[in-house]
Structure formats: structure tokens, C-alpha cells
C-alpha positions in Angstrom: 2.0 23.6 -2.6 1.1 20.1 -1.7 1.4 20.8 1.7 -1.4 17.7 2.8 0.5 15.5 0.9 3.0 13.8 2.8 6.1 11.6 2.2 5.5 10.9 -1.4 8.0 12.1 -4.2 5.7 12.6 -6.5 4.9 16.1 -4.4 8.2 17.6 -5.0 8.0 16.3 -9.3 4.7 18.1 -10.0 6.0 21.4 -8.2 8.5 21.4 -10.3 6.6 20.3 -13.8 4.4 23.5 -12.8 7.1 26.1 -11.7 8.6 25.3 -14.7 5.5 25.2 -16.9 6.2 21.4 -18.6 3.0 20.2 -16.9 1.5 17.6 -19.1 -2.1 17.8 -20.1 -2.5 14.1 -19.2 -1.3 12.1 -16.0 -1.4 9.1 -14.0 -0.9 8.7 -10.3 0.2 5.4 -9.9 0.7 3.4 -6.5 -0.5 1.4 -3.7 -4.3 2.0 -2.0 -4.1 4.5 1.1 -1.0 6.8 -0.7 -2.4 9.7 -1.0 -3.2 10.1 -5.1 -6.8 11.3 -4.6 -5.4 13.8 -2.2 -2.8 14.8 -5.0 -5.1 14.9 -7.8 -7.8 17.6 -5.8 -4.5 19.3 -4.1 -3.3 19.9 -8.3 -6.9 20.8 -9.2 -6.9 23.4 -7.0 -3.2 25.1 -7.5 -4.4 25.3 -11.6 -7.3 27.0 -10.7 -4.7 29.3 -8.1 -5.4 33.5 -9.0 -2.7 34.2 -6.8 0.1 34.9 -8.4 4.3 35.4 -6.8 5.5 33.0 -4.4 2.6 32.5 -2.1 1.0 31.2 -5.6 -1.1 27.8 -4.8 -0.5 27.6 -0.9 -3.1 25.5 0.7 -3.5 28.8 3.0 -4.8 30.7 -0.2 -8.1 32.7 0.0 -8.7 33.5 -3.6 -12.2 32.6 -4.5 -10.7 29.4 -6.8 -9.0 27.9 -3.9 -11.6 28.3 -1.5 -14.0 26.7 -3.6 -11.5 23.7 -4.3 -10.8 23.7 -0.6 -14.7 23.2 -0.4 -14.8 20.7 -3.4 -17.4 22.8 -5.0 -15.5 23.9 -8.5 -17.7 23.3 -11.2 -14.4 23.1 -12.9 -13.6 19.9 -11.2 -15.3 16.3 -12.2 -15.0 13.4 -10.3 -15.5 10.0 -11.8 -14.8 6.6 -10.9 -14.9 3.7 -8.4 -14.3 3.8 -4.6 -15.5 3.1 -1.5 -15.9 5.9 0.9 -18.1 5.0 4.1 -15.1 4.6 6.4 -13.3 7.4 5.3 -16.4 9.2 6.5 -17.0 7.4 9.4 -13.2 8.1 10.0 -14.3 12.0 9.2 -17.2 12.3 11.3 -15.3 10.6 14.4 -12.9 13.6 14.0 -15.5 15.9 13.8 -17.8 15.2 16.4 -14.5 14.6 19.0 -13.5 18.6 18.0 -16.9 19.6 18.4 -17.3 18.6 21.7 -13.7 19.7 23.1 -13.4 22.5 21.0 -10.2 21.9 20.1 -7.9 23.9 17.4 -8.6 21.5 14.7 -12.0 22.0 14.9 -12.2 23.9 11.6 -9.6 21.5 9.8 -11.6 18.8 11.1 -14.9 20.4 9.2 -13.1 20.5 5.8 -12.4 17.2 6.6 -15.6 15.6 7.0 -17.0 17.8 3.9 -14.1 17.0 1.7 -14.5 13.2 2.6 -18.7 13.3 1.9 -18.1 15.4 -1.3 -15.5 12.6 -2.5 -18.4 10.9 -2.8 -21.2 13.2 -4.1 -18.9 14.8 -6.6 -19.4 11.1 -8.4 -22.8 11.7 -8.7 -22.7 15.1 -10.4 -25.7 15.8 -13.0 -23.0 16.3 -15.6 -21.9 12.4 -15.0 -25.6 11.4 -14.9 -27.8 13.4 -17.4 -30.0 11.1 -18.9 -30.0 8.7 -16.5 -32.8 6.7 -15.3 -31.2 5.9 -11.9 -31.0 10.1 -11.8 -34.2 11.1 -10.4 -33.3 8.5 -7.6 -29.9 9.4 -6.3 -30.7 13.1 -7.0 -33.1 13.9 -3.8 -29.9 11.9 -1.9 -27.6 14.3 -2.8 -29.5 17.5 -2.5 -30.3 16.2 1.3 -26.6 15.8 1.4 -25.5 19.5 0.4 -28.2 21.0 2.6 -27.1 19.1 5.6 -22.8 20.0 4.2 -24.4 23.7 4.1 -24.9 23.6 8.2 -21.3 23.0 8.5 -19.5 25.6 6.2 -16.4 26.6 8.3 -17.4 30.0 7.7 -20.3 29.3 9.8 -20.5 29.3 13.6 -20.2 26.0 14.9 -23.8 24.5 15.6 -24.1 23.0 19.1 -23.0 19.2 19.9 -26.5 18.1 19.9 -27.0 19.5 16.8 -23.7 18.5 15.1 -24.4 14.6 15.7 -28.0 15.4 14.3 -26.4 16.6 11.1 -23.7 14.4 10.8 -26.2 11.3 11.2 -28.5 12.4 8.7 -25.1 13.2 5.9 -24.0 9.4 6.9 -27.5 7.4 6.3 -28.0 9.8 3.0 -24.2 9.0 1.9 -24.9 5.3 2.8 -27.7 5.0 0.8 -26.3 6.9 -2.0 -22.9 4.8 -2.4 -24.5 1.2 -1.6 -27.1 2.1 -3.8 -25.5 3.6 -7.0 -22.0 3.2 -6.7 -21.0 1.1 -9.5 -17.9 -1.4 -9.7 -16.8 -0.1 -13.1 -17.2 3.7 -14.4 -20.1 3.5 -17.4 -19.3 4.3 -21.0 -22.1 6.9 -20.5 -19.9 8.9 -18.0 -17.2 8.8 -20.1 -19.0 10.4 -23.0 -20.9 13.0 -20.7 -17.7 13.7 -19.5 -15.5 14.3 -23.3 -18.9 16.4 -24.0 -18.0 18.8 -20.8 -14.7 19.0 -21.3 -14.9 20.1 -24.5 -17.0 23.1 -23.4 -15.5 26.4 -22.8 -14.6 28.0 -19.4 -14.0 31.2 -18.5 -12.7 30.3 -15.4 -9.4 28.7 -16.2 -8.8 25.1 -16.5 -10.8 22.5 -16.1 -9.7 18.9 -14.5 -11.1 16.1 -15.0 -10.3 13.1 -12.2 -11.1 9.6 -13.1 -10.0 7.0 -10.1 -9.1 3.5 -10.2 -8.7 4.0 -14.0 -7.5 -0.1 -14.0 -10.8 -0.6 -13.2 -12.6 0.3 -16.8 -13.4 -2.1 -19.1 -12.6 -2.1 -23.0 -15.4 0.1 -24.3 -14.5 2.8 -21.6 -10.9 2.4 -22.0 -11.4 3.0 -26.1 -13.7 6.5 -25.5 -10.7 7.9 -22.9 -8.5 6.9 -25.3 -10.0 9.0 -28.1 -10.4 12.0 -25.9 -6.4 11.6 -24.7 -5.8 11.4 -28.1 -6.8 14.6 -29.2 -7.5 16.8 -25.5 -9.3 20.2 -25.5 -6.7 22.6 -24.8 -7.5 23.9 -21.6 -8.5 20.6 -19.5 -6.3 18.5 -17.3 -6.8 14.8 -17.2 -5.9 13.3 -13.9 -5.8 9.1 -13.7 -5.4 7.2 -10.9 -4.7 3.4 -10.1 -3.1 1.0 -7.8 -2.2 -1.4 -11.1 -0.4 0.8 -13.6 0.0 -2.8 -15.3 -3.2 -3.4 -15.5 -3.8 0.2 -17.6 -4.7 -0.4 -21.6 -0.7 0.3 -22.9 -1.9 2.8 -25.4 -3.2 5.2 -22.6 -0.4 4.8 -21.2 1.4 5.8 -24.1 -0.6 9.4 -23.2 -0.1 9.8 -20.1 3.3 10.9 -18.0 3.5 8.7 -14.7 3.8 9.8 -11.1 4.7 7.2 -9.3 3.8 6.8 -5.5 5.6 4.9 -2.8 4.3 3.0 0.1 4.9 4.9 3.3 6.6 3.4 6.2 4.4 3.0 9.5 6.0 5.6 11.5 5.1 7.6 8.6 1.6 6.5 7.8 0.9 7.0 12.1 2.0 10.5 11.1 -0.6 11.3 7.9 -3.1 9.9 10.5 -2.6 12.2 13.6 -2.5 15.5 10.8 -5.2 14.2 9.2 -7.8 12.4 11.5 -6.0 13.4 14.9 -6.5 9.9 15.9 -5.7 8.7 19.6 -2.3 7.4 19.1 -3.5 3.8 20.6 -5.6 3.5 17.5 -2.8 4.6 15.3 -1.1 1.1 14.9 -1.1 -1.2 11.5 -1.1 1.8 9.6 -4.0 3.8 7.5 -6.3 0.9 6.0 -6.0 -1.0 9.6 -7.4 2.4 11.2 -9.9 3.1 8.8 -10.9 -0.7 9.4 -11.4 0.1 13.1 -14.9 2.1 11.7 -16.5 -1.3 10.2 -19.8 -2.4 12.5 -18.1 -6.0 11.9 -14.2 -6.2 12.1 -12.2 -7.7 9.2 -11.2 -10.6 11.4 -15.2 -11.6 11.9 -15.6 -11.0 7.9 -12.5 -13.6 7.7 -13.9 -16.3 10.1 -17.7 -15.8 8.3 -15.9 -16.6 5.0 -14.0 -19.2 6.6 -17.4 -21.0 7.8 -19.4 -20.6 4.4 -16.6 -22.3 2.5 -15.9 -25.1 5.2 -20.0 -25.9 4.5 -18.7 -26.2 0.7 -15.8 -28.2 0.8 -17.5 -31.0 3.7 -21.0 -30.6 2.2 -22.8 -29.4 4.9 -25.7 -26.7 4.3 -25.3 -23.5 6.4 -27.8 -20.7 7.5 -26.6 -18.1 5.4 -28.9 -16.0 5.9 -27.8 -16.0 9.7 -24.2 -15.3 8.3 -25.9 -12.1 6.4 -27.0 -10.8 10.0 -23.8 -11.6 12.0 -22.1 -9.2 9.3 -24.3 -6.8 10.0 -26.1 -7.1 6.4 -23.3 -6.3 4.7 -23.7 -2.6 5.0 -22.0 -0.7 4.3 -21.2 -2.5 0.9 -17.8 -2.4 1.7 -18.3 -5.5 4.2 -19.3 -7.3 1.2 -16.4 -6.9 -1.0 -14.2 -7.9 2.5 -15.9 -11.1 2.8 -15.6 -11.8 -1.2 -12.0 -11.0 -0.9 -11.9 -13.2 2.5 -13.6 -16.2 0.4 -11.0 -16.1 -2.6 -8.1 -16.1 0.5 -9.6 -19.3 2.1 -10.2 -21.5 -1.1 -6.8 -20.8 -2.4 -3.7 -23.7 -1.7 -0.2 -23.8 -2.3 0.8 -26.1 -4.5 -2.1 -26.3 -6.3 -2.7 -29.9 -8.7 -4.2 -28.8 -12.4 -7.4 -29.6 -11.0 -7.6 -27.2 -8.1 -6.2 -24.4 -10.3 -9.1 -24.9 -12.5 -11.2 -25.2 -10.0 -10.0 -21.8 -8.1 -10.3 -20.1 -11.7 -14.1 -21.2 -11.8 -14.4 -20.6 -8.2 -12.9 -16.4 -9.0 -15.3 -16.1 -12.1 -17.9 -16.8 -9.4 -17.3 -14.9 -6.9 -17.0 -11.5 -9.2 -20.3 -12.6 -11.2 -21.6 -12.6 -7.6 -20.3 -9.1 -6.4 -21.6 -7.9 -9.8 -25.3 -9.6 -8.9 -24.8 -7.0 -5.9 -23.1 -4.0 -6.6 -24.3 -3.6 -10.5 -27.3 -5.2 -10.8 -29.0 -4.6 -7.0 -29.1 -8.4 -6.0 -29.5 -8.5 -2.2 -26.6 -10.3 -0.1 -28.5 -12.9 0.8 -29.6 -14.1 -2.5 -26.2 -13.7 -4.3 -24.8 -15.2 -1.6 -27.4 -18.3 -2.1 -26.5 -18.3 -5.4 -22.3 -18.5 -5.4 -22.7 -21.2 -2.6 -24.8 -23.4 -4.9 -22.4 -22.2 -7.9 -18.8 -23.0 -5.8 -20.5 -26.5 -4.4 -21.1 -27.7 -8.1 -17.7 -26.4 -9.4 -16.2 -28.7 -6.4 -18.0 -31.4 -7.8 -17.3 -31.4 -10.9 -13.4 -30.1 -11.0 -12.5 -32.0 -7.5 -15.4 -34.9 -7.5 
């Protein structure tokens, strides 16, 4: 059990909560971005679901139907819900891929479930049960059907299509999965999914337990927060509620009252250069700085350009000088994929801030926050381009200079 999850206590507790059958009905995996919780939550979805019983019961080497179909991401028993962003975990993915492919190499059929399991992290979010009713539905749909169809072509049970024909697939999954996550992923989970989701849950299987995974649970607001609450409150008997967060503090205290905590550990380098050559079977010269450093290394614009862009836009704030922004939009590549966006919002919030702040910078850098998420908000919820938010904040941060610094 939990043989993909490495280096993290929190393995070794769940195996024995479920050898010895006190596995709660509703828990949080709590700890720092890059862990390995997401892994943990699918890896527990799938050994619930386990028909094999004795000792050999929920090895990742299992062939029971459940655990192939787990191993695929494809249990209807399994939702998905929540924030996240995915495009360099794919890119990551379809590096590995594509370098198996063309060397042939023993982990070419690992590296398969690899690059599925990191596209259907992503589609899984965009299930019809999540959706129904939906206006933004008929949309995202046609993305994700073009998605399957093109995940279909690279089954592991399949013969291996030629190299040619693998980058042709594997180009067409990332523009679709581009599309589909700068498009429609949202910042916050809707109340709508939550309800959809108490509706399903509550819904009979025949096929053992269901599990319902909802990521970056911090990340809800109130009304959300309230309708999981009520569901914790009184679960259907035969669902699993997974949570997951990097800010256990930052969880509503009376779902934490509900939930039992796993806690999760930040590994060590040497140990995070290991998850990456089992996982991505990364050239060891790209292995150092640890996992978010090498997943960085798939941006089109790296994080220290982001940094310097962010650098340049707020020196044209504090000395008064207009800039070209919409030349800064271009030399970060348009901010796609979105994820460059958030980088150079979080870059912008680094700059502005000083030690030693008087009262009227702190207010100031409080204004200046409030801005900048309003602004990534503009983007990510309510389909603002870049350019125009962008616009926007500078004209918003330039008057909060003025009247909080003069």
C-alpha cells in the first residue's frame, strides 16, 4: 500500500487506520505544496475500492478491475473537486513520456500512467456530476471529450503508437488541457459543486465506497465551507471524504472538529531528487532545488524573468513613469499558461513589501494586496484578459501610492 508515496509518515498511519479498520469517514491531509497529499488521497481511493482480499490486498501491483480503473483515474466512484494548477505537472508528464517513447526504455508504461494520471487530475475537475446545470458546460464539455479520445490512444494496454504519432497526440491533450484549465479553472470551488457533489454522494453504489476528494479545502469561502460542513456533519454511510490543504490554519475550526488530520512533512532535497527520478525519471542535472524548482524548469518564461517583469511594472508605480504593459504581457509569453499569471502576482506582492514598514506603508501594502487578488479574480473568475487587468491594478496601486504615501 502506498507504495508511490514516499518519505511521508502519514503512509505508514493510514495503513494502519485501515488494517485495523478505525479508518475515519472524514480526513484532512495537511502539509506543504509538492508533498505528495493528492498522490495519497487517489493512492487511498483506490485501496477502498481494492477486491483483493489476504496480504496482497491494495498493492499498487493489483489487477482487480477496481484498481485498474483507479490506476487509470476512471472510477466513477471517485470525484475530484477543487483548485489547482496543473500545466507543468503535464508538461513535466509529457516530457517523460515522449523521452520513453523514443528510447523505449523500461518506464515506458509507468511513464504512460503518468502523463494520463497528470491530464485526468485535471479533467476529473470537470466531471458532468460537478457541472450539471451549468452554463459554462456545453463549453468545457467538447474540451474534455477531445481529451479522453486523444488519453484513449495511449491506454498502456495498447501498443505504443509510433514517435511521430505520440508527439501528435500528446500536443493535441496539452492545447485541449490548456484551454480547459485557463479557461474554467476557478480560484475557489463553487457552492454549486459542493451541492452537486452532497447530491452524489448520497446516491447508492453497488460498487463499494465512494470518495469524494476536495483539494486546497483552505481555499473555500464561507458559503462553501457551511454546505461541507452540513454534509460532514451527518455523512452517508458508505462515502469517504478526503481534504486537502497547505494551511490547516486557515480551515473553518468546526470542519476541523470532523475531520482526523494526517499531517505531512516537507521532504529533504536528497529526498525530493529521489520522488523526482521514480516519478519523472528526470536527468539528474535538472534534479536540483527540489520538486517545485523542476517543475518550474517547464514554464515558456522562467520565474526569475516573471520576478524582474514584476520588478519593472512596480518601479513605473513608485517613480511615476508609464510603462508599455502590454509589451510586458508579450515578454511573459501572455501569461499562458495561467499559472505565469499567478507567479507574477505573487512576484508583485514580494517587491512592494519593506521591512520595517511605518503605519502608512502597512496600509498601503494592505490596499495594495486587496488589489492585486481583485485583479487575479478579474482573470481567473470573471475572464478579464491580462492585459486589461493588468491596466487596471497599475492605475489602482498608482492611486493607492498617492493617497497612503503622497
Amino acid at each position: 500500500m502506498f507504495d508511490n508515496l514516499l518519505y511521508q509518515n502519514a503512509a505508514g498511519q493510514l495503513i494502519s487506520d485501515i488494517k485495523n479498520n478505525c479508518l475515519p469517514s472524514s480526513i484532512l491531509l495537511s502539509g506543504p505544496q509538492s508533498s505528495g497529499k493528492l498522490t495519497c488521497a487517489l493512492e487511498l481511493a483506490r485501496i477502498l475500492s481494492c477486491t483483493q482480499s489476504g496480504p496482497n490486498h491494495g498493492d499498487w501491483q493489483c489487477t482487480c478491475p477496481a484498481c485498474l480503473r483507479n490506476k487509470s483515474l476512471v472510477n466513477t466512484n471517485v470525484l475530484l473537486a477543487g483548485p489547482r494548477d496543473l500545466s507543468l505537472e503535464i508538461l513535466a508528464a509529457s516530457r517523460a513520456l515522449l523521452y520513453a517513447g523514443a528510447n523505449n526504455t523500461r518506464h515506458l508504461d509507468a511513464c504512460r500512467y503518468l502523463f494520463i494520471r497528470a491530464v485526468r487530475k485535471l479533467t476529473m475537475r470537470f466531471s458532468q456530476v460537478l457541472w450539471e446545470g451549468d452554463n459554462k458546460l456545453s463549453k468545457l464539455a467538447p474540451l474534455v471529450e477531445s481529451i479522453e479520445e486523444q488519453l484513449e490512444l495511449l491506454d498502456p494496454k495498447k501498443q505504443v503508437p509510433s514517435n511521430e504519432e505520440l508527439e501528435k497526440i500528446i500536443e493535441s491533450i496539452q492545447k485541449n488541457a490548456d484551454k480547459l484549465e485557463s479557461t474554467f479553472m476557478y480560484d475557489s470551488l463553487p457552492i454549486d459543486q459542493i451541492r452537486r457533489a452532497s447530491f452524489w454522494a448520497h446516491l447508492k453504489s453497488n460498487d463499494g465506497k465512494k470518495v469524494l476528494i476536495i483539494e486546497n479545502a483552505d481555499r473555500m469561502n464561507e458559503s462553501c465551507r457551511n454546505a461541507l460542513l452540513k454534509i460532514l456533519e451527518e455523512p452517508p454511510s458508505d462515502v469517504v471524504f478526503i481534504l486537502t490543504t497547505t494551511r490547516r490554519g486557515a480551515v473553518m475550526p468546526t470542519i476541523l472538529s470532523r475531520v482526523r488530520t494526517y499531517n505531512f512533512t516537507q521532504r529533504t532535497q536528497i529526498q525530493e531528487r529521489e520522488v523526482l527520478d521514480r516519478v519523472f525519471h528526470a536527468d539528474s542535472d535538472k534534479l536540483d532545488g527540489g520538486i517545485t524548482n523542476y517543475l518550474n524548469n517547464f514554464l515558456p518564461v522562467k520565474a526569475d524573468a516573471i520576478l524582474q517583469a514584476a520588478s519593472r511594472y512596480y518601479d513605473g508605480i513608485k517613480n511615476g513613469h508609464l510603462i508599455q504593459i502590454d509589451e510586458l504581457v508579450k515578454e511573459c509569453a501572455g501569461f499562458e499558461p495561467r499559472i505565469l499569471f499567478k507567479l507574477f502576482l505573487q512576484s508583485l506582492m514580494q517587491v512592494f513589501r519593506v521591512q520595517n514598514p511605518s503605519p502608512a506603508q502597512i496600509e498601503y501594502e494592505e490596499k495594495n494586496v486587496e488589489c492585486i487578488r481583485e485583479c487575479y479574480n478579474n482573470v481567473t473568475i470573471y475572464n478579464q484578459t491580462p492585459l486589461s487587468a493588468l491596466e487596471n491594478l497599475y492605475r489602482d496601486l498608482a492611486y493607492n501610492k498617492k493617497i497612503c504615501l503622497g
